[in-house]
MARLUM-33825 format. One line per field, with one value per residue (C-alpha): residue number from 1; x, y negated, z. Coordinates in Angstrom, 1 decimal. Example, Ala and Ser with C-alpha at 12.3 -4.5 7.8 and 13.67 -1.06 7.14 Angstrom:
2
num = [1,2]
x = [12.3,13.7]
y = [4.5,1.1]
z = [7.8,7.1]
This chain:
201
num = [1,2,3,4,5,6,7,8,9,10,11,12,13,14,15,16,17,18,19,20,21,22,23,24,25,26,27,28,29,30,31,32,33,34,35,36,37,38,39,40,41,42,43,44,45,46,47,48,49,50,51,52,53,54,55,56,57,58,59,60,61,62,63,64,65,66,67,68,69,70,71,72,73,74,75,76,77,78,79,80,81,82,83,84,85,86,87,88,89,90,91,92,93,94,95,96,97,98,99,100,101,102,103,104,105,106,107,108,109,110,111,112,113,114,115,116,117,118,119,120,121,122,123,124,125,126,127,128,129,130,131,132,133,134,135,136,137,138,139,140,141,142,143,144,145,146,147,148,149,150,151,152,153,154,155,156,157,158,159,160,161,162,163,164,165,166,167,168,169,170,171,172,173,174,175,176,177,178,179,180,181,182,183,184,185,186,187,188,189,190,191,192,193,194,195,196,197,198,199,200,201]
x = [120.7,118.4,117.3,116.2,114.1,112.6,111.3,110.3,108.0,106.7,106.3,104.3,102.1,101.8,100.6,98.3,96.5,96.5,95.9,92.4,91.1,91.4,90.0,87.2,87.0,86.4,84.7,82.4,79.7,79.6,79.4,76.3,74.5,75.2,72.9,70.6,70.9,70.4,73.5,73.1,72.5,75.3,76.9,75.6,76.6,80.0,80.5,78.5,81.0,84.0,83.0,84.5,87.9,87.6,87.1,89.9,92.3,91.8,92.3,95.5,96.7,95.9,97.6,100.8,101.8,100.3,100.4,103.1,103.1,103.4,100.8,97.9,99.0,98.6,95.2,94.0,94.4,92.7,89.6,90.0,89.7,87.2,84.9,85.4,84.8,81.6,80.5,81.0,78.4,75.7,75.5,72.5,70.1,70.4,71.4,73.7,75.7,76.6,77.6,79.4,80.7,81.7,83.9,85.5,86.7,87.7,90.1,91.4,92.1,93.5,95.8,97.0,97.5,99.6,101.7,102.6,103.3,105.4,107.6,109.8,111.2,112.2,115.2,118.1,118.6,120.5,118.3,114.6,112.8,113.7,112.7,109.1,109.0,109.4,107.3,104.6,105.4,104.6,101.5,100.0,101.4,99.0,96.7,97.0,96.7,94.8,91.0,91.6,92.5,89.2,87.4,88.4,87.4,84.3,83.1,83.7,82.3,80.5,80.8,81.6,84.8,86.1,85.8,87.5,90.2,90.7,90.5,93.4,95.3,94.7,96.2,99.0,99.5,99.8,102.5,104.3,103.9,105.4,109.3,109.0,110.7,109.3,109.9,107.3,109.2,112.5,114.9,115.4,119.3,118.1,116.2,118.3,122.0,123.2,122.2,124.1,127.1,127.3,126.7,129.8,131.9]
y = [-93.4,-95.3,-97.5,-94.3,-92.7,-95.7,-96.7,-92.6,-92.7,-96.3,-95.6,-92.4,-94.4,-97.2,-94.2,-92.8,-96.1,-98.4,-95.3,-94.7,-98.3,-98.5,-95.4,-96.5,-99.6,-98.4,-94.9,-96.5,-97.5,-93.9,-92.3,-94.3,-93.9,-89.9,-90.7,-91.9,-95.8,-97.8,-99.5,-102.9,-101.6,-99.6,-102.6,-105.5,-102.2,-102.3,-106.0,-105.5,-103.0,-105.2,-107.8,-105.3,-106.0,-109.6,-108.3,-105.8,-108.5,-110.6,-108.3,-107.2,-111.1,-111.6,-107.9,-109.2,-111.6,-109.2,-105.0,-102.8,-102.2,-98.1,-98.2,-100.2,-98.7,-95.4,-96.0,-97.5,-94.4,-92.2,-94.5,-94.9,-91.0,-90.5,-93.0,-91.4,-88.2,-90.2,-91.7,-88.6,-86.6,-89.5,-91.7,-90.6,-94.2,-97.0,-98.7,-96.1,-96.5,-100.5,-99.4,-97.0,-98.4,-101.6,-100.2,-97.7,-101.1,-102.6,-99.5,-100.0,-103.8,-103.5,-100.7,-102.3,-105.8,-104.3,-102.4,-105.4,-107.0,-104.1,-103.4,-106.4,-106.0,-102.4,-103.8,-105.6,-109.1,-108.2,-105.3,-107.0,-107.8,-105.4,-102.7,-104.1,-104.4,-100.7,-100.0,-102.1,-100.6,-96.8,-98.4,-100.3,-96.6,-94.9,-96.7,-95.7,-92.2,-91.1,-92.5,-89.9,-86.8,-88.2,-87.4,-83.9,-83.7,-85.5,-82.8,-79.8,-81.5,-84.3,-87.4,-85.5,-84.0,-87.4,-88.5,-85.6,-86.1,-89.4,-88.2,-86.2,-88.9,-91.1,-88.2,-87.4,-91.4,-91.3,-88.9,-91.0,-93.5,-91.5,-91.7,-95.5,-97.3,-99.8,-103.2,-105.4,-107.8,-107.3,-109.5,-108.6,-107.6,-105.3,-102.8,-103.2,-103.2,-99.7,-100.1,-103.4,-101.6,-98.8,-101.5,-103.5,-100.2]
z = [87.7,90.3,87.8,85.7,88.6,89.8,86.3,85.9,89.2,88.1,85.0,85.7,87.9,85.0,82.7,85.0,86.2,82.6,80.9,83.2,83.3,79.0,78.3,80.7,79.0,75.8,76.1,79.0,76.2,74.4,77.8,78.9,75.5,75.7,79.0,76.9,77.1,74.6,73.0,73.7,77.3,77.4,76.6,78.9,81.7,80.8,80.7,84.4,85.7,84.9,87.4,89.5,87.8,88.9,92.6,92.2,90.8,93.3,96.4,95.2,94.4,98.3,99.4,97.6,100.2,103.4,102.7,101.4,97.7,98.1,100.7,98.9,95.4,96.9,98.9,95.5,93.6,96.3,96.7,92.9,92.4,95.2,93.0,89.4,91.2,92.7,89.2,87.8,90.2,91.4,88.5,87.2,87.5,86.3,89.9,90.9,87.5,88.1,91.4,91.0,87.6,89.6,92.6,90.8,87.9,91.0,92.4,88.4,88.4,92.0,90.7,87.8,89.4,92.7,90.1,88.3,91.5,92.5,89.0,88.6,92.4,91.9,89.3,89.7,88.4,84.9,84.1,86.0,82.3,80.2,83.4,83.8,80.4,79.6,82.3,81.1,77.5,79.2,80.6,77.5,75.1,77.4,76.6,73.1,74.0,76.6,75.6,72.9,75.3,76.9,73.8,73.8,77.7,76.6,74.2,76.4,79.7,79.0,81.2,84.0,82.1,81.3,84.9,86.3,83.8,85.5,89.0,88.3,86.9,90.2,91.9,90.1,90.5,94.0,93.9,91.7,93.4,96.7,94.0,94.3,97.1,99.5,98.4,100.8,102.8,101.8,99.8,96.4,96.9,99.8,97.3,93.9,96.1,95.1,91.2,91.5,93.1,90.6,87.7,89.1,89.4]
């Protein structure tokens, strides 16, 4: 039972923040040529942007060792929303959209590399792989799936619609992420005891 609602609220947040960063990844290029851009500089735009990523990975490899993981994963999403929501509104030259594009890949990597940080120490020792794996698997199916509800936001709204639709999805990830307990500083055993317990009843 702990097990279940632990990988529901990670998973959630999994589907929520892989689910953004791929459908940015490949929509990003149609998005800036419906903006009138060419493609090839659409495309040398995108590959821009994700230097962000690098960024973004690499502040949550250092906030592993010093920050709670529900703390950062939840300012993350916020900042991460606050910048679609920002992209979506001011992106409008050519300066604005690498900026913008750039710290709102960043929020994504950050997100995606603190929840992959976080997963395996929410499970117990006899159930810790085949946990992160399923909520990796949740991640990577939403990934599958959501560029395509992007489409349909895409040709009612426009780019605006797709970036609102990931806005929300930051949002709803920080209240997923409010399900998942606190595992910074504490010993493994400490967080997994009870599904332990109820495994060895």
């Amino acid at each position: 039972g702990e097990n279940l609602r632990r990988t529901a609220a990670i998973g959630a947040a999994s589907w929520m923040s892989f689910g953004a960063q791929v459908t940015l990844l490949f929509l990003m290029p149609i998005l800036l040529v419906s903006r009138g851009y060419s493609l090839s500089d659409s495309l040398a735009f995108t590959m821009i942007m994700n230097i962000g990523s690098l960024f973004g990975a690499c502040a949550a490899s250092y906030l592993a060792g010093k920050a709670p993981r529900r703390l950062t994963v939840s300012i993350a999403a916020v900042l991460g929303c606050i910048s679609a929501i920002c992209f979506a509104s001011f992106a409008h030259s050519t300066a604005l959209i690498l900026v913008l594009g750039m710290i709102f890949q960043f929020f994504t990597m950050m997100l995606n590399t603190m929840l992959s940080v976080w997963s395996p120490e929410l499970f117990p020792t006899s159930v810790r792989a085949m946990g992160t794996s399923v909520v990796n698997g949740i991640g990577n199916v939403a990934g599958a799936v959501m560029p395509f509800a992007a489409l349909f936001f895409f040709d009612r709204a426009g780019v605006a619609g797709v970036f609102a639709m990931i806005a929300v999805m930051y949002a709803l990830l920080v209240v997923a992420a409010r399900f998942g307990p606190e595992t910074f500083g504490k010993p493994l055993e400490a967080v997994t005891e009870k599904p332990v317990l109820a495994h060895a009843a």
